[in-house]
VOPAVEX-896104 format. One line per 4 residues: number of its first residue (from 0); for each residue y, z, x negated of C-alpha. Coordinates in pm, 1 decimal. Each point is the difference from the previous one (the first is absolute). Layout:
REM VOPAVEX-896104
NUM) Y,Z,X; ... $
This chain:
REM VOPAVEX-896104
0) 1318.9,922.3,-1550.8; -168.9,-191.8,262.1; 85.6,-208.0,289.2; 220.4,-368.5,52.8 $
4) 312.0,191.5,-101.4; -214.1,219.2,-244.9; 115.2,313.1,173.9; -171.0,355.4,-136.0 $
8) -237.9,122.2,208.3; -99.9,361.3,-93.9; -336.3,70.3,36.8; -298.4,300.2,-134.6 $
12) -139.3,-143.6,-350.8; -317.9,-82.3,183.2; 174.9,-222.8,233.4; 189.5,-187.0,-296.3 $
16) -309.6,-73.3,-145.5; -145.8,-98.5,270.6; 262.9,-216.9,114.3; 106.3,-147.6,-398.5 $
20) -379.7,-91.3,39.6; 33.4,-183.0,307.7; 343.1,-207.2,-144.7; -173.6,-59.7,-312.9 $
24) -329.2,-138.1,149.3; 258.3,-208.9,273.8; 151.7,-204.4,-283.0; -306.3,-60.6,-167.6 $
28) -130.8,-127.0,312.3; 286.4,-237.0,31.0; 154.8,203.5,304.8; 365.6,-108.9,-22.1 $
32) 284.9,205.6,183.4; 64.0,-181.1,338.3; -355.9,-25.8,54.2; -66.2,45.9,365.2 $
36) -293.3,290.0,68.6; -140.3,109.7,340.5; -76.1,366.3,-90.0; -327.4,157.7,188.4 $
40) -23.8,304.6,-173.9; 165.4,167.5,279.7; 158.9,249.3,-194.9; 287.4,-103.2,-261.0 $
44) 263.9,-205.7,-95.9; 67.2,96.4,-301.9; -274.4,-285.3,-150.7; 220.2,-264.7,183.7 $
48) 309.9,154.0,-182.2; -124.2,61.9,-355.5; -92.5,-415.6,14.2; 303.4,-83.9,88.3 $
52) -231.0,-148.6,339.6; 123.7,-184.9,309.4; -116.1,187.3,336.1; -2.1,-98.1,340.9 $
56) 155.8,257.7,262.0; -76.3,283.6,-216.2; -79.2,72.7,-369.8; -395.2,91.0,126.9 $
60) -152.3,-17.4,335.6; -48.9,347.2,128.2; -362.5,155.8,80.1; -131.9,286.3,158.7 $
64) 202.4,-7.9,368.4; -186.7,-154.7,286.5; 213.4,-271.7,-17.7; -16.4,-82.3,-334.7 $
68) -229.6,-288.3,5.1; 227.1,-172.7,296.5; 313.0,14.4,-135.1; -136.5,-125.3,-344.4 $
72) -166.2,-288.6,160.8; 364.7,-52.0,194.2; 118.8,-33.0,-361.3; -230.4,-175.0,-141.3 $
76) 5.6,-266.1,269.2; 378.5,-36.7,-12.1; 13.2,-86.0,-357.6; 73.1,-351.3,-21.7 $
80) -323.8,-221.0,-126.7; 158.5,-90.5,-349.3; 63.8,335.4,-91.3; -340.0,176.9,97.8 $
84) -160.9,-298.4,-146.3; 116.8,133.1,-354.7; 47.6,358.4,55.9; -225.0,200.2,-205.0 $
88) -233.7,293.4,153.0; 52.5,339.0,-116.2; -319.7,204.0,99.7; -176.0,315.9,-74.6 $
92) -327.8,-102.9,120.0; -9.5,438.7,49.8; -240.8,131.9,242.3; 224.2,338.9,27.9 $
96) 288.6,-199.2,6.2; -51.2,-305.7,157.7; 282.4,-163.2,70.3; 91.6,-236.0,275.5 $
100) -298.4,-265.4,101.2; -71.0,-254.1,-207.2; -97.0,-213.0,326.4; 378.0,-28.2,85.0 $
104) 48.1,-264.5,-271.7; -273.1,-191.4,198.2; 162.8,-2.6,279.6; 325.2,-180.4,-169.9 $
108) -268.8,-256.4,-173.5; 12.6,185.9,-325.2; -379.5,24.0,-126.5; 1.0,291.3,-189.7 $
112) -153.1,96.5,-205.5; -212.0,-335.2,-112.6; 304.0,-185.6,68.3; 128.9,257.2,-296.5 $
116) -66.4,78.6,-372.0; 33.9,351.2,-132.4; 308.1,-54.8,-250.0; -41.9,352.0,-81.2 $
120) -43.6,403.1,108.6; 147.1,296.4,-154.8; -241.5,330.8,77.1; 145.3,304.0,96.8 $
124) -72.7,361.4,-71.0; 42.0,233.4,300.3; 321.5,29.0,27.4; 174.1,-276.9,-136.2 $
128) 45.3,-241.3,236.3; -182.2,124.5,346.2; -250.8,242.1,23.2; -310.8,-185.6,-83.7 $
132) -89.7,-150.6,-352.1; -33.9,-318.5,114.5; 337.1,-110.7,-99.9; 107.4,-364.4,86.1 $
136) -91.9,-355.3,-55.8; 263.0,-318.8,45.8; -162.7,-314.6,74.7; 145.8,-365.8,-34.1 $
140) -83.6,-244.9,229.8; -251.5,-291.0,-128.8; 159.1,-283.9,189.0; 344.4,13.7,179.0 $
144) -52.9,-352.7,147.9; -306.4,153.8,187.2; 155.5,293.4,92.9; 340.1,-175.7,137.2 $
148) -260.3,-245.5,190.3; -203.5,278.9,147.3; 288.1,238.5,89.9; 171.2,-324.9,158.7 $
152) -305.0,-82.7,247.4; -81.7,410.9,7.2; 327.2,2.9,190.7; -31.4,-333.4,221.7 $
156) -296.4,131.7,110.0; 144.4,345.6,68.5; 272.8,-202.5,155.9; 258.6,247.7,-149.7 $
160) 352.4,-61.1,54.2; 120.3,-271.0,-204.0; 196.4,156.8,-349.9; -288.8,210.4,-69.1 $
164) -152.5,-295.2,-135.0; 76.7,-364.8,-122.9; -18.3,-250.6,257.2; -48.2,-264.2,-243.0 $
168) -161.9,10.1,-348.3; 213.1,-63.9,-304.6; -77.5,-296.6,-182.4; -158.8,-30.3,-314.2 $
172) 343.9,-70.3,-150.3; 134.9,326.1,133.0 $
């Protein structure tokens, strides 16, 4: 049983290791359901659903269609500052599968990945999750008062249209 709802979600054995693994390794991590991720593995959304994760748009960012990369940095821009400032990466860090550009979470003043720490990876097996070994990796942001700040002047200085980020910085007391 998986999911918010905890739905069943049928799946090969493989895959239900794979993904018990990945749920398992999530709440020892302290991922908690709600979490916001921004998911740049291009490929699934079935991480996003087996945590119980908050997505933006879609449940992962699709890859491998030349526009891929724009319309993932048109997402990733549009999510307001104090949500991308917490959202979690999901990441396969794959060099057959690579996923979306990492340099689109740049662009919305999200420095990833120093701005990150590796919370923690499950490896795959060809097969189980995408069709390199690689598996994936979630990573929590370090400081979500840097993050909000950056993503806040990232978007002044884009001059994006105001709602795709805060015009004004909470206060501490927020």
């Amino acid at each position: 049983r998986v999911g918010e709802g905890e739905g069943t979600l049928r799946v090969s054995p493989v895959q239900s290791r794979f993904l018990s693994q990945l749920k398992r390794k999530g709440d020892l991590s302290g991922f908690r359901p709600g979490t916001p991720v921004i998911d740049l593995t291009g490929y699934s959304g079935i991480a996003a659903y087996v945590m119980s994760a908050r997505t933006f748009a879609s449940p992962f960012l699709y890859s491998g269609f030349h526009w891929s990369n724009g319309w993932a940095r048109a997402v990733v821009r549009n999510i307001p500052c104090e949500k991308a400032a917490g959202a979690w990466i999901v990441w396969t860090g794959s060099k057959l599968e690579p996923g979306i550009a990492t340099s689109v979470l740049g662009e919305a003043g999200l420095d990833f990945p120093d701005g990150y720490r590796l919370a923690f990876s499950v490896s795959g097996a060809r097969g189980e999750y995408a069709t390199d070994p690689a598996g994936i990796a979630f990573f929590e942001p370090k400081d979500y008062r840097r993050n909000l700040e950056s993503c806040v002047e990232t978007g002044k200085a884009a001059n994006l249209p105001q709602g795709t980020w805060q015009e004004k910085l909470p206060s501490a007391d927020s």
